[in-house]
C-alpha angles and dihedrals in degrees: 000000000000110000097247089066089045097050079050094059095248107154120207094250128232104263100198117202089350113119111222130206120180113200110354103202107217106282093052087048094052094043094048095054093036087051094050124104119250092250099066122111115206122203125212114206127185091303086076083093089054131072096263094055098038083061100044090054089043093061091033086059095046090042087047091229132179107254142151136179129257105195143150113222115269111238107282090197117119137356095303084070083069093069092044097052088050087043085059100043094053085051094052083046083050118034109005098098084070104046103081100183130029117206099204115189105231138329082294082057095047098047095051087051098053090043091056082058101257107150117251087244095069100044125095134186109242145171149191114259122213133192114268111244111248120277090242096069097040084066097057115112120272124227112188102210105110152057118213133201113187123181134067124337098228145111105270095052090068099237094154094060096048089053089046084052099047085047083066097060102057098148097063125092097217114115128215114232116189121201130199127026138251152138089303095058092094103051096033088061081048097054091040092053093049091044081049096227097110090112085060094051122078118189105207090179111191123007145194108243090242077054094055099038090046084057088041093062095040097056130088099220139008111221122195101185087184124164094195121005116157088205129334123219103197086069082069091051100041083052092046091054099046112248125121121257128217108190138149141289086239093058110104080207090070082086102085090046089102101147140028099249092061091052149287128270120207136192111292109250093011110127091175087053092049098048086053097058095037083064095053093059106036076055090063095053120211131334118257120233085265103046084055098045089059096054083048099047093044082061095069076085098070088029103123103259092049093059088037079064089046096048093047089054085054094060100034085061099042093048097023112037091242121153122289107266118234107224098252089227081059101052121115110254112253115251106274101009125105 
């Protein structure tokens, strides 16, 4: 676990009947591809730009194996964008005859990836999957009162624009509760403390999980203010646990935000259009029990056996010819549920 993740209260999980290896040196790595059945199908993730993954394509090419990519889309911010979108591109000239199926982590993931030249056909909306929080927590009272951000305090996670955008709602009651650490915390204080809003902000720093779920259930809205976020994972848990996300239009995660009772998504780096949409919801006031239960129980959709089902109909239409599987978190709600 890299300590980021862990200051941030990720927790290795339990991987069940999974064998995992960390780190295969070359010989592993060609002994576990050449040893696999041809029916394997091997998926490369973002690691395919590192050793190990160099190493593992490499053996998957020689060996002629089925394999496909799972990836979020690279920020495509700056000129630097300009060299990864050529990087992806070369590895599309190179390699993307081989890879028959692209998971591609939101409509951010599938753009980049048509526009790097990989066919429709291969392309497949996907998404990360996180654990739902226990029962027991998600029955605990709500009080309303506040809007959380959770995740990493740093640039790139647009802090500054979600407290520009609390400064302009001085006349609500609601407070801004920031939970996890990192290089901003300095200057957002600062900012917070010259737009005087700094007795309306709480800084929570690291939490527990069971910390940061129990926040997670008390608030009235999760915001993810993000510039650039190839996914976002806290959207998944705020929905788990049945409170409503505002993110950005740069979150991949903004993906699962597919109707306005989930949520709202405003324009990335736009401070006015968040504000905006924070009024809206602080207007509504809390969610009842029932308005919560529906955005939990409309979660089920991105829960991990839900998206293992997904993933097996991928494949069962790439190998076998099967139909084209819908995303269940795109699928139309049935007549009379949720």
């Amino acid at each position: 676990m890299a300590q980021e993740r862990a200051s941030l209260g990720w927790e290795i999980p339990a991987m069940g009947g999974a064998q995992v290896i960390i780190d295969p040196d070359e010989h592993t790595i060609k002994e576990l591809v050449n040893e696999s059945p041809a029916s394997t199908i091997h998926v490369m993730a973002g690691a395919r730009w590192t050793r190990l993954g160099n190493r593992a394509l490499f053996h998957c090419m020689a060996a002629g194996a089925r394999m496909g990519i799972m990836s979020e889309s690279p920020d495509p911010r700056g000129l630097l964008s300009i060299g990864r979108r050529i990087r992806y591109a070369l590895e599309r000239c190179r390699y993307g005859y081989a890879y028959r199926f692209v998971l591609a982590m939101g409509e951010i993931g599938i753009s980049w990836f048509r526009r790097c030249g990989y066919p429709n056909e291969r392309i497949f909306p996907f998404a990360y999957i996180t654990d739902s929080p226990p029962p027991a927590e998600l029955s605990k009272p709500v009080n309303g009162e506040t809007v959380l951000y959770v995740g990493q305090l740093i640039p790139r996670k647009g802090l500054d624009i979600l407290l520009h955008a609390f400064a302009a709602m001085a006349d609500n009651i609601v407070r801004l509760q920031l939970q996890g650490d990192g290089s901003e915390q300095n200057r957002l204080t600062q900012i917070a403390k010259r737009l005087g809003i700094q007795s309306r902000v709480e800084w929570l720093g690291s939490g527990r999980p069971s910390d940061v779920r129990k926040h997670m259930c008390a608030a009235r809205l999760i915001v993810l203010p993000s510039r650039h976020d190839g996914w976002g994972a806290v959207v998944n848990e705020s929905l788990m646990a049945g409170t409503p996300v505002v993110c950005s239009s740069a979150c991949g995660a903004a993906e699962l935000i597919r109707y306005p009772w989930l949520g709202s998504v405003f324009q990335k780096g736009s401070a006015d259009d968040l504000t905006r949409v924070l009024r809206h919801w602080v207007e509504l006031g809390p969610r009842t029990p029932a308005e919560r239960e529906r955005v939990r129980a409309w979660s089920d959709c991105i829960s991990g056996p839900a998206v293992a089902k997904y993933f097996e109909a991928i494949l069962d239409h790439v190998y076998d010819d099967g139909p084209r599987p819908t995303a269940p978190w795109r699928m139309p709600l049935k007549e009379g549920g949720l």
